[in-house]
C-alpha positions as CSV (number, residue, x, y, z in Angstrom):
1,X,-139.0,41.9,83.4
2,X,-135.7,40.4,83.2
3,X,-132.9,43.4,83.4
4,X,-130.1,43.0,80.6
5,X,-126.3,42.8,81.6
6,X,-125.9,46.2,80.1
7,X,-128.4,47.4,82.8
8,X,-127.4,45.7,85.6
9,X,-123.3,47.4,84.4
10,X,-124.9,50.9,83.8
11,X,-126.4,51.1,87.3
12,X,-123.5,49.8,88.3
13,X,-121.2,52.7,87.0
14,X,-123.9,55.1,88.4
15,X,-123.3,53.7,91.7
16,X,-119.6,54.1,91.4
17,X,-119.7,57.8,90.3
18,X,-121.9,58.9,93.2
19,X,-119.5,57.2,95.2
20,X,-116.8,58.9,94.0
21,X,-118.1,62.3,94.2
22,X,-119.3,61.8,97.6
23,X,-115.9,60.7,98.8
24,X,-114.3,63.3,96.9
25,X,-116.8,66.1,98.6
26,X,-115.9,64.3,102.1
27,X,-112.0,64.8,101.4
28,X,-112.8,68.4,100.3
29,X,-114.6,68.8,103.8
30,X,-111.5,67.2,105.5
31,X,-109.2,69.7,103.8
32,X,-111.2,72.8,105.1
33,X,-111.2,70.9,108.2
34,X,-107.4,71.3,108.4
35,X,-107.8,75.0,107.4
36,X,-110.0,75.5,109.8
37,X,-107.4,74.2,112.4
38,X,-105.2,77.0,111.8
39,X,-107.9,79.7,112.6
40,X,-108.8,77.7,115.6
41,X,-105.0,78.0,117.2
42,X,-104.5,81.2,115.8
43,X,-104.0,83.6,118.7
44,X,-104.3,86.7,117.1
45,X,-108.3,86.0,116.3
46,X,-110.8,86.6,119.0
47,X,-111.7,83.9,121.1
48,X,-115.3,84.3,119.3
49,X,-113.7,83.5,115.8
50,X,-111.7,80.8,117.0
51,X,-114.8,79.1,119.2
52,X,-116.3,79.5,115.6
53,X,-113.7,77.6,114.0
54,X,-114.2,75.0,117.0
55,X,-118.1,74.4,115.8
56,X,-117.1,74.1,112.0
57,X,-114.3,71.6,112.4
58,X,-116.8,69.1,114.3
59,X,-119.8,69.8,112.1
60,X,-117.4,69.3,109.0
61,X,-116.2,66.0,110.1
62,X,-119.3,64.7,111.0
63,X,-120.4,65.5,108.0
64,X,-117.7,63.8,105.6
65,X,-118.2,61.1,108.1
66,X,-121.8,60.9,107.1
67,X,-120.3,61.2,103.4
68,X,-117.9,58.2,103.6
69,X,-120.7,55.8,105.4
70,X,-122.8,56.7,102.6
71,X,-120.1,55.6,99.8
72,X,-119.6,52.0,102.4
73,X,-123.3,51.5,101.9
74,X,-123.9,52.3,98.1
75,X,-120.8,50.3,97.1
76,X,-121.6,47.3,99.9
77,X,-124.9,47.0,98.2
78,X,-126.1,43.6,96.3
């Protein structure tokens, strides 16, 4: 079966609001990321709580990382 135009612009437009929530989660992660950044150099925390901070920051940019390769793919995609 032949898909109409209509179908073809509907998934489309699906594919384009995923992507745009995704890449609006990963800047969401980025900002916390900065946050986080404060906590980390903060010298009146415990070295623990800062450490802490340390582990979030990477795991948070990896993970809008892993965010913003997914938008590359869905909107790369024929």
């Amino acid at each position: 079966m032949i898909a109409s135009p209509e179908d073809y612009l509907a998934r489309a437009q699906r594919v384009y609001e995923a992507a745009d929530r995704l890449r609006g989660k990963a800047m969401k992660m980025f900002d916390a990321v900065d946050e986080l950044r404060k906590r980390q150099t903060d010298e009146s925390l415990s070295f623990e709580e800062r450490y802490r901070a340390t582990i979030l920051i990477e795991e948070a940019n990896e993970l809008a990382k892993d965010h913003l390769d997914l938008v590359d793919r869905l909107t790369r995609a024929k």
